[in-house]
C-alpha positions as a Python dict, from the first residue, in 0.01 Angstrom:
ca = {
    (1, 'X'): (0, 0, 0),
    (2, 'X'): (318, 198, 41),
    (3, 'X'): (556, 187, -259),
    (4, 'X'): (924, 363, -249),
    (5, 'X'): (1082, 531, -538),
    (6, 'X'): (1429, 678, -537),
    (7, 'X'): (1645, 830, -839),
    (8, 'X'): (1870, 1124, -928),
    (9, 'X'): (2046, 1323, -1250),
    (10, 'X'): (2249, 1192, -1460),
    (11, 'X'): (2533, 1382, -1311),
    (12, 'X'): (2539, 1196, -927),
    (13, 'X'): (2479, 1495, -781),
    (14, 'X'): (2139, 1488, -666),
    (15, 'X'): (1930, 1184, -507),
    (16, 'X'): (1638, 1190, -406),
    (17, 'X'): (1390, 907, -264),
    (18, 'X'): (997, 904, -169),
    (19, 'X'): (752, 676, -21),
    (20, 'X'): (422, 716, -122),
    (21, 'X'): (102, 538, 48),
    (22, 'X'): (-94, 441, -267),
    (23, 'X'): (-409, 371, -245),
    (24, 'X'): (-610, 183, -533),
    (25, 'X'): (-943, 401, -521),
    (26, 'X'): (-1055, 734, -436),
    (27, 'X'): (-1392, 918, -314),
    (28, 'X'): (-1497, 1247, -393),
    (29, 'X'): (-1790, 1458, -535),
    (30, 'X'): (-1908, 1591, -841),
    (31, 'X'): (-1771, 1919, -925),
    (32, 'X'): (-2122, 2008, -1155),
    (33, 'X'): (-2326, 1799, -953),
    (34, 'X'): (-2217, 1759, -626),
    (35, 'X'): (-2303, 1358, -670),
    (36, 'X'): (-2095, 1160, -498),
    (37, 'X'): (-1864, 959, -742),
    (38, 'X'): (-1645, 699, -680),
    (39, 'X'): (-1304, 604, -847),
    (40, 'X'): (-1124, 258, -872),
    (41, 'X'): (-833, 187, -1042),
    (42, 'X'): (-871, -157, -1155),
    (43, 'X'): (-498, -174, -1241),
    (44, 'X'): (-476, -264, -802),
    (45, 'X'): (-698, -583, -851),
    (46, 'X'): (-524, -927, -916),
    (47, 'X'): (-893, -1081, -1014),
    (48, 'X'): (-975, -776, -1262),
    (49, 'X'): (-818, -731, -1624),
    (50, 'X'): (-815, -375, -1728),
    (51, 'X'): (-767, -454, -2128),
    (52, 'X'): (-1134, -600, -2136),
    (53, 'X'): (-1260, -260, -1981),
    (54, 'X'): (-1456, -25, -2219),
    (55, 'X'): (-1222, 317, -2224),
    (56, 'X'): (-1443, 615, -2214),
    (57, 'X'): (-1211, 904, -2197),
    (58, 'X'): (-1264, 1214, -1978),
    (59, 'X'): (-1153, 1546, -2011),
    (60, 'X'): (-1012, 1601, -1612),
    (61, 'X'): (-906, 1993, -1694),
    (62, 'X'): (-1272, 2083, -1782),
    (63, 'X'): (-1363, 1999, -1449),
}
């Protein structure tokens, strides 16, 4: 799914707009492991609501 944003400064001055091919999941490995891991963002899917989703918060930068 593409989406397009575009804004600027406050001044006028500058302008700037990007579009970006987003894609709602992502495949990669392990860093420790070398597993393969797989990420989703549910956020994408119209038959999934993300509120009912247990959070279990990772710490990306210790990767």
């Amino acid at each position: 799914m593409t989406q397009t944003y575009s804004g600027g400064c406050q001044c006028g001055k500058v302008r700037y707009e990007v579009s970006l091919d987003i894609q709602s999941f992502a495949i990669g490995k392990n860093p420790k492991t070398g597993a393969e891991v797989a990420a989703i963002n549910v956020r994408c899917r119209d038959d999934a609501d993300a509120d009912t989703f247990r959070v279990r918060k990772v710490d990306g930068k210790s990767f």
